[in-house]
C-alpha positions as CSV (number, residue, x, y, z in Angstrom):
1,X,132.2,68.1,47.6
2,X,132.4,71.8,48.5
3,X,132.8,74.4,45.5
4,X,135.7,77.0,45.8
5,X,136.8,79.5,43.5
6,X,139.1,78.6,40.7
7,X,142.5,80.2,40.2
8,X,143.7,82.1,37.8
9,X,145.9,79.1,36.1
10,X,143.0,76.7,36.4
11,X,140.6,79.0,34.4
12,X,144.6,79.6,31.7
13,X,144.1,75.9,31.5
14,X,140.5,75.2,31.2
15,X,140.5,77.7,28.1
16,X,143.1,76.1,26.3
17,X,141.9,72.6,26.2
18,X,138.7,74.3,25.7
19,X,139.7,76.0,22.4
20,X,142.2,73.3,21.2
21,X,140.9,69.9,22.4
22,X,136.9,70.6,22.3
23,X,135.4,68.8,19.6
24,X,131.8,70.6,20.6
25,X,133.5,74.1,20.5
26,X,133.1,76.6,17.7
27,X,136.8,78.5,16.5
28,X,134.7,81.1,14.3
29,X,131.9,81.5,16.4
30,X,132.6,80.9,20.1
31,X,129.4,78.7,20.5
32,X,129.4,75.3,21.9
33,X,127.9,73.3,19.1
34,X,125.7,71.0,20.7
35,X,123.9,73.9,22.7
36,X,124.3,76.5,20.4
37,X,125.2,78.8,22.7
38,X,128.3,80.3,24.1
39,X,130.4,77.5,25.6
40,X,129.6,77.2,29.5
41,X,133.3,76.3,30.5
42,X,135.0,79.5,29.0
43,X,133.5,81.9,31.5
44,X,133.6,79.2,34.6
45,X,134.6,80.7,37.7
46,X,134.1,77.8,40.4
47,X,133.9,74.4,40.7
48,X,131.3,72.0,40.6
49,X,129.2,71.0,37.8
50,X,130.9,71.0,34.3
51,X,130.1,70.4,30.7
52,X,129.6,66.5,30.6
53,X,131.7,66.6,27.0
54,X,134.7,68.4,28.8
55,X,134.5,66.3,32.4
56,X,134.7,62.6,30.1
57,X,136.8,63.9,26.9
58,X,138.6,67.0,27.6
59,X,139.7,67.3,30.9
60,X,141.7,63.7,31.2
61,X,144.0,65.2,28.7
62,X,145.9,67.1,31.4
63,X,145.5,64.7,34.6
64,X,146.7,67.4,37.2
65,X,144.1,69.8,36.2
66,X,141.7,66.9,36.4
67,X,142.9,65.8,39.9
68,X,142.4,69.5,41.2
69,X,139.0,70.3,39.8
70,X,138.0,66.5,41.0
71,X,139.5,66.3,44.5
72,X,137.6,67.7,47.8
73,X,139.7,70.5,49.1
74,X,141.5,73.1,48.3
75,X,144.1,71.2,46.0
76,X,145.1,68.2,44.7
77,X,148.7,66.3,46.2
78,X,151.0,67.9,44.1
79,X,154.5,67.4,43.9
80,X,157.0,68.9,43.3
81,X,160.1,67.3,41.0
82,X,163.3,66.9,43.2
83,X,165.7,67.7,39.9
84,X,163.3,70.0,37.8
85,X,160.6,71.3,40.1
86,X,158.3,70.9,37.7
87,X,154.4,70.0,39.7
88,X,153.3,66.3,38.8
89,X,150.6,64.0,40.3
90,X,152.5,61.2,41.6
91,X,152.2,57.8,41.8
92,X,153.1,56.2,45.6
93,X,156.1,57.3,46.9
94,X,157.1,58.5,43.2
95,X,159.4,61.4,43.9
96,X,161.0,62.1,40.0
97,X,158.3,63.7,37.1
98,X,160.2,61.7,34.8
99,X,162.4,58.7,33.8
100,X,164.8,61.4,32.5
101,X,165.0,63.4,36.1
102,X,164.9,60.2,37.8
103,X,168.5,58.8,36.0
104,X,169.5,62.6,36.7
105,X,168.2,62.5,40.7
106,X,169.8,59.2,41.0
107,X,173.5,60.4,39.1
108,X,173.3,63.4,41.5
109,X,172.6,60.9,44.9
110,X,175.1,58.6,43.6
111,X,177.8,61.4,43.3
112,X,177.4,62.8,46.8
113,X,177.1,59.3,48.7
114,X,181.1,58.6,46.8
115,X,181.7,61.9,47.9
116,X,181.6,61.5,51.5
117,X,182.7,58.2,51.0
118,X,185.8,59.7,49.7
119,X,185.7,62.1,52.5
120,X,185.1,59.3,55.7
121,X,188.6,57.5,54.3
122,X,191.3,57.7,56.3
123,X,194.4,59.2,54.5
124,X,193.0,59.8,50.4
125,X,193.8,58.5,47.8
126,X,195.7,61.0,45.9
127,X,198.1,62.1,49.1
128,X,201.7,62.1,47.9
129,X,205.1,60.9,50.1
130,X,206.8,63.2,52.2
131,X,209.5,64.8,49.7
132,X,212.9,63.4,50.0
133,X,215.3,65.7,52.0
């Protein structure tokens, strides 16, 4: 696996699961307990080796940083969510990030397949009689 540069929202993300999930990281201090020294993954700027602690505890708390730092490449298959846009790691041919947008995706299908189904009938359904003369 070939080491590139991490972006500026990988090393965002790194740092807060870093300060808020790290059991080996030191609030008061900065220091990484275990080493006593100040914690290796704060100040990471590419990928490749990481703190053994982070890679097995820390990281799968957020699966799609996980997939990009893991993955060969320059990122990791991303999606974006058809009703909220939202980026999400998915799962086959998943194309929702949620159950949520998925009822809302399939509502909005639904309503534009009876729309041109509306449209394809011959004469609608609300057309009125000639008026009487």
């Amino acid at each position: 696996m070939d080491a590139r540069e991490l972006t500026r929202d990988e090393k965002k993300k790194i740092r807060s699961l870093v300060m808020g999930m790290c059991a080996n990281y030191d609030r008061e201090s900065g220091l990484c307990l275990p080493l006593d020294c100040a914690c290796y993954m704060l100040h990471k700027c590419w990928t490749g080796a990481y703190c053994r602690y982070f890679r097995e505890a820390v990281l799968p708390l957020n699966p799609e940083l996980q997939a990009s730092l893991t993955t060969e490449g320059i990122s990791p298959e991303l999606r974006a969510c058809a009703v909220c846009g939202k980026a999400f790691l998915p799962e086959g041919r998943q194309a929702y990030c949620s159950d949520a947008c998925k009822a809302e995706g399939n509502r909005r299908k639904s309503r534009e397949r009876m729309r041109k189904m509306r449209e394809k009938r011959p004469g609608g359904c609300y057309d009125l009689p000639p008026p009487k003369a």
